[in-house]
N, C-alpha and C positions, 0 to 999 in steps of 0.2 A: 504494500500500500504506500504510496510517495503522499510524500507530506508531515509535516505535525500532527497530530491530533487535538482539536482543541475544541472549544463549546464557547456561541458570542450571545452572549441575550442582549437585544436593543430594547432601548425604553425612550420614551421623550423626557425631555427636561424636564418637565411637571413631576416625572419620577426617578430625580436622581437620588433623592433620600433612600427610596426603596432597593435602589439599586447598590447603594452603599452597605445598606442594614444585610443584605444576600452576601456580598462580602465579607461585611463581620460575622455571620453566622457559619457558612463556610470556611472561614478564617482565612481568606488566599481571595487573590483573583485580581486583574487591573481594568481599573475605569478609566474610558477615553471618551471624552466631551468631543462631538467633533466642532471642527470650525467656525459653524453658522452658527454656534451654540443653540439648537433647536434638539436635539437626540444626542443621548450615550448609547455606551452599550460595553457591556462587562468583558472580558474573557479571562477564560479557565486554560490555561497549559498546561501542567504542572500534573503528572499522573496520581500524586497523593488528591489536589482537587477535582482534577475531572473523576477519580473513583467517586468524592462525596456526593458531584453534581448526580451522576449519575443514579446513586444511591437512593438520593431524593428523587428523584424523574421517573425513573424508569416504574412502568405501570399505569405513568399516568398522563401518558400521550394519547391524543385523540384524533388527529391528523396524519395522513402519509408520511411526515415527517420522522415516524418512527423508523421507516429505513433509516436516516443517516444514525439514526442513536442504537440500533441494532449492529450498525457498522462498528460503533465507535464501543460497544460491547464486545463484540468480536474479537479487535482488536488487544482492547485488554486485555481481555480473560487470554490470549494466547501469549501476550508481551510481559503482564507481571503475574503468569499463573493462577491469576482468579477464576472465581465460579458464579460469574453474576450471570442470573437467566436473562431472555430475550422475551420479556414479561408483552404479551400484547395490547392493544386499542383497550383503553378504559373505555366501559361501556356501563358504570356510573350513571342515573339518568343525572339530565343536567340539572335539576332542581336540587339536586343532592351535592353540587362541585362548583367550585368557584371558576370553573373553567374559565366559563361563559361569559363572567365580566370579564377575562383577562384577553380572549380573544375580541371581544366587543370595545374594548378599551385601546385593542391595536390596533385593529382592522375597522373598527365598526363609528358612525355618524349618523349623528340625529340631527334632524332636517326641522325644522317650525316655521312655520309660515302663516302669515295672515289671510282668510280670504272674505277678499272687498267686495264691496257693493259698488253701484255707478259714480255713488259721491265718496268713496275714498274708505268708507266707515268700515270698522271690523264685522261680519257678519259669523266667522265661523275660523277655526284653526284648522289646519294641514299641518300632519305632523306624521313622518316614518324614521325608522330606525334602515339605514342600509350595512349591509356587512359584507366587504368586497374580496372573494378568493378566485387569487388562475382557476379553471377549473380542473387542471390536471398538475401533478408535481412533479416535476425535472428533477433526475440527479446528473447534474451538472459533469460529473466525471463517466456515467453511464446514460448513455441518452434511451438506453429499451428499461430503464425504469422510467415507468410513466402510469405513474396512479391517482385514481382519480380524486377531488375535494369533494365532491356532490355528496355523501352519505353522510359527511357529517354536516352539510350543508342541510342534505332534508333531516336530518335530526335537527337539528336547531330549531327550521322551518314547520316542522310538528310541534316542538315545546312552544313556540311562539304562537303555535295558530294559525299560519299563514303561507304563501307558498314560495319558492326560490325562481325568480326570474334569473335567467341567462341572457347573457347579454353578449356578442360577441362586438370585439375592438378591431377596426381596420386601420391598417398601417396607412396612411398617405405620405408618398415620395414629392419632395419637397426639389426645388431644381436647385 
């Protein structure tokens, strides 16, 4: 496998406390502000940290994303002789996990809107919640992993009540 192995959680600015308090509890890890100071995002090297990261996580992924952390299981358990399982998709309902704000809190916007009458006046609120995923997930170093986001997409969209629109994005070439 070429590379380090490492683990980056991004957060916005609004959560660099949080993102701090994951490092002290972990005891390890470096935070980088980038540039625009609008987002950090932590990273784990260090094989004593990424065990602990792992320790905490694992089990309780819910997106395709568990390929890369199955990898990075793998890896271990063959580099420093461990025995950490390749624990599958928490299937947790979401009323039971805080998953769902932490996904809603990256990914997710709520829209509010007035809607007027002829003379300007409030008559009634517009208001959605959107939550925006690729529908399929690249591993970037293997392009035939390609799994899909939709299932936990219609999970979500059952706990919510409501259904998941698709939307596809077209590229326009600019001269």
């Amino acid at each position: 496998m070429k590379g380090y192995p490492q683990i980056e959680i991004a957060f916005d600015i609004k959560d660099v406390q949080l993102a701090k308090k994951i490092i002290s509890v972990i005891r390890g890890g470096n935070l980088f502000i980038r540039a625009n100071g609008k987002s950090c995002r932590i990273t784990f090297k260090k094989s004593d940290l990424l065990l602990k990261v792992v320790q905490f996580i694992n089990g309780y992924m819910r997106t395709p994303k568990i390929e890369a952390l199955h990898r990075l299981i793998t890896r271990l358990n063959s580099k420093y002789n461990t025995n950490i399982p390749l624990l599958g998709i928490d299937t947790t309902p979401l009323n039971y996990s805080s998953w769902l704000s932490g996904i809603l809190d990256a990914d997710g916007t709520f829209y509010l809107t007035w809607k007027l009458n002829k003379k300007d006046m409030p008559i009634g609120i517009i208001y959605y919640l959107r939550l925006s995923q690729k529908q399929n997930y690249t591993r970037k170093l293997d392009t035939s992993v390609n799994v899909s986001n939709y299932s936990f997409m219609l999970e979500i969209a059952a706990f919510l009540k409501t259904d998941v629109v698709s939307r596809e994005s077209l590229e326009i070439e600019t001269i």
